[in-house]
C-alpha positions as CSV (number, residue, x, y, z in Angstrom):
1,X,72.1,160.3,186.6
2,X,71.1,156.8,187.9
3,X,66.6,156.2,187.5
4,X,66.4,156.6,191.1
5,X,67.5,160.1,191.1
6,X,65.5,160.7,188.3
7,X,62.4,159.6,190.5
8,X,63.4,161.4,193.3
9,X,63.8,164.4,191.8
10,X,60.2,164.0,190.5
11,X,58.7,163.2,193.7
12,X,60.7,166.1,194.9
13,X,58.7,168.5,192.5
14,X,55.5,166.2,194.1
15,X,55.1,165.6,190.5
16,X,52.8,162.9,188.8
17,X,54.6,160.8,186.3
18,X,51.8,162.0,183.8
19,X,52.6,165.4,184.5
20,X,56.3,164.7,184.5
21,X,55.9,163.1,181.0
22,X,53.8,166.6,179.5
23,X,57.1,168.1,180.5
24,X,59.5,165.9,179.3
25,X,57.5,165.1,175.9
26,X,57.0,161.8,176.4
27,X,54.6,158.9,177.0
28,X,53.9,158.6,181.4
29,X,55.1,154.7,180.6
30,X,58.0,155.8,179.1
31,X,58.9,158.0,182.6
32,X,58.2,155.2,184.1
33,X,60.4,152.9,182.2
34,X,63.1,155.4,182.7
35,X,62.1,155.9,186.7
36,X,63.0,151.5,186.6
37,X,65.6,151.5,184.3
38,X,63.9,149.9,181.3
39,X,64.9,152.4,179.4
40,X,69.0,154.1,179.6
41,X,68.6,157.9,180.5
42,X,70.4,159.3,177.1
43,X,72.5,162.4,177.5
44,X,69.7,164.5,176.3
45,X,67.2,163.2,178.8
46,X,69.5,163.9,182.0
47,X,69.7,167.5,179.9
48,X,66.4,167.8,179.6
49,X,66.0,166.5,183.5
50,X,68.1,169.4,184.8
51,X,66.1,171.6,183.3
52,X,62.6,170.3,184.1
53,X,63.5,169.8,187.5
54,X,65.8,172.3,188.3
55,X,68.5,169.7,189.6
56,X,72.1,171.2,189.6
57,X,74.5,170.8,186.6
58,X,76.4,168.9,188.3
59,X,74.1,165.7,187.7
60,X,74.9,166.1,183.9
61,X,76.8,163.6,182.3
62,X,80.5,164.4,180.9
63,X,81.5,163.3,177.9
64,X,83.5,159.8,177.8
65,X,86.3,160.1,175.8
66,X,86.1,164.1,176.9
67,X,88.2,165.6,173.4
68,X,89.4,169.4,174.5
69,X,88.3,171.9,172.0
70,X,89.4,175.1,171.7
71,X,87.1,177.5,173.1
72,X,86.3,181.9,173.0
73,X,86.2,183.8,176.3
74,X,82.5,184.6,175.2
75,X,81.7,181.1,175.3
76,X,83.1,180.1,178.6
77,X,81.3,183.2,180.2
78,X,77.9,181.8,178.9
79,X,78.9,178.7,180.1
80,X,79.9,180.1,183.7
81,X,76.5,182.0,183.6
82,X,74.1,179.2,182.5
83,X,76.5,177.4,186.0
84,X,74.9,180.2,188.2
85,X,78.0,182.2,188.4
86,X,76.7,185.2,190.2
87,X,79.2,187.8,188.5
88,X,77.6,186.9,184.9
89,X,74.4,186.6,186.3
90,X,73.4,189.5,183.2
91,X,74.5,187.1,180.9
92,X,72.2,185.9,178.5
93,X,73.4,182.3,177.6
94,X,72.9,180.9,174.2
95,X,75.2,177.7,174.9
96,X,73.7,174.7,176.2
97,X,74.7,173.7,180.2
98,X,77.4,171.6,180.8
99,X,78.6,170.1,184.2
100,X,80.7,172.1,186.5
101,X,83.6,169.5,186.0
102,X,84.0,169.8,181.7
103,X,83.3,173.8,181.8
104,X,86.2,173.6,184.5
105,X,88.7,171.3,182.3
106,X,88.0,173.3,179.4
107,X,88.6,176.5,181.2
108,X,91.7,175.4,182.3
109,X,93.4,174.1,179.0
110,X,92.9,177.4,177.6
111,X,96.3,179.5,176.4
112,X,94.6,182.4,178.2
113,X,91.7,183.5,179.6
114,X,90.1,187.4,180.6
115,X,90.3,188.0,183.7
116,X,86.8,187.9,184.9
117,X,86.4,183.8,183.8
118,X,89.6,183.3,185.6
119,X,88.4,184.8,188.8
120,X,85.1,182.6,188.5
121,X,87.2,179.3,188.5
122,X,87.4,178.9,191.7
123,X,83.8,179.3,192.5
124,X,82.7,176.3,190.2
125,X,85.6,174.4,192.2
126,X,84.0,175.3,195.6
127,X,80.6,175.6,194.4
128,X,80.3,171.7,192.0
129,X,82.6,170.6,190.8
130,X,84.7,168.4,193.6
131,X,87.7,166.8,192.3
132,X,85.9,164.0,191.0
133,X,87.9,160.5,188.9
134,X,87.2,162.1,185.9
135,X,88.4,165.7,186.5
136,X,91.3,164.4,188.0
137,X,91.7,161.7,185.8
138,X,91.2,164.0,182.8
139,X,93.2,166.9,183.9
140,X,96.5,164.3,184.1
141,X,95.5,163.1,180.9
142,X,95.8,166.5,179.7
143,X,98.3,167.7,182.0
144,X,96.6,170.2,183.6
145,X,96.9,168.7,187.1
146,X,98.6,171.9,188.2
147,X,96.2,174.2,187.2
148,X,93.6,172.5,188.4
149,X,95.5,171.8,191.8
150,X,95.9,176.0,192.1
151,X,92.3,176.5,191.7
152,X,91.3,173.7,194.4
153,X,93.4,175.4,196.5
154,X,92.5,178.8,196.1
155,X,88.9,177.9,196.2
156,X,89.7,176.0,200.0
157,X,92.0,179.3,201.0
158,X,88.2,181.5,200.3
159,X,86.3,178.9,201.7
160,X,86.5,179.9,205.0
161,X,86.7,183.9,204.3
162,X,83.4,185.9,204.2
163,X,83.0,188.1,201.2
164,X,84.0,191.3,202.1
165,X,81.5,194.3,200.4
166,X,82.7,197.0,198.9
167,X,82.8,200.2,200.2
168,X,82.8,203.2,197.9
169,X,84.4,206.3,199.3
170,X,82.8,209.6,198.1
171,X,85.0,212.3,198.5
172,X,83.7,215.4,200.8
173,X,81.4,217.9,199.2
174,X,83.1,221.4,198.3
175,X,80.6,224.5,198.8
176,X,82.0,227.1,196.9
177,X,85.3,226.9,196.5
């Protein structure tokens, strides 16, 4: 997150910096030294920012070098639900947010996943996380360039396609039989 986005997206809230710093926890010249880059947005702060000003996770920063770590199906459902996903929309998340692109790398370098956080890759492809340098640039590292090729593909092929609903059948009533 660059200080210009971080003003915008307090003007965009129509936001004083005074009110802006009662949210953040901090001093209205320190927002401003942040808003005019006299101060370096932390990792915490662009956390914090997403929060406060309900920007997408997308805008939060990914960890440079990003080291894989092994990771639960649990964990990556919280993660997919603290994303927006809308099938763990019940969730209630206990793991801070992460952007779209690590939760997706991380995903993706697992031995094996359920099949509900499988299904839900290709909605954080469509939905944020663009094959950026980094993912790309990560996922060779890793060599997961395949798997994340499938799920850019599979998230373009649904794209296009409307989500179809459900119907559920009921079978025909019996009267006394």
């Amino acid at each position: 997150m660059k200080p210009q986005e971080l003003k915008s997206a307090r003007l965009a809230k129509d936001w004083s910096q005074a009110k802006a710093a009662a949210h953040f926890g901090v001093t209205q010249a320190y927002v401003n030294f942040l808003e005019n880059g006299k101060r370096r947005l932390t990792p915490e702060l662009v956390r914090r920012a997403t929060t406060v000003y309900d920007l997408r996770a997308d805008v939060l920063p990914v960890p440079e070098p990003f080291v894989l770590s092994k990771t639960d199906d649990q964990q990556l459902t919280e993660l997919l639900a603290k994303l927006g996903y809308p099938g763990f929309l019940y969730v209630r998340a206990h793991t801070p947010k992460k952007n779209p692109s690590e939760v997706l790398l991380v995903a993706l370098a697992q031995e094996s996943l359920e099949g509900r956080v499988a299904e839900a890759l290709p909605w954080v492809a469509l939905e944020y996380a663009h094959p950026n340098g980094w993912l790309v640039e990560n996922a060779r590292r890793l060599n997961l360039q395949n798997r994340l090729g499938f799920v850019v593909k599979l998230a373009q092929h649904f794209r296009g396609k409307p989500a179809r609903p459900r119907r559920y059948v009921l079978p025909p009533p019996t009267y006394g039989k």
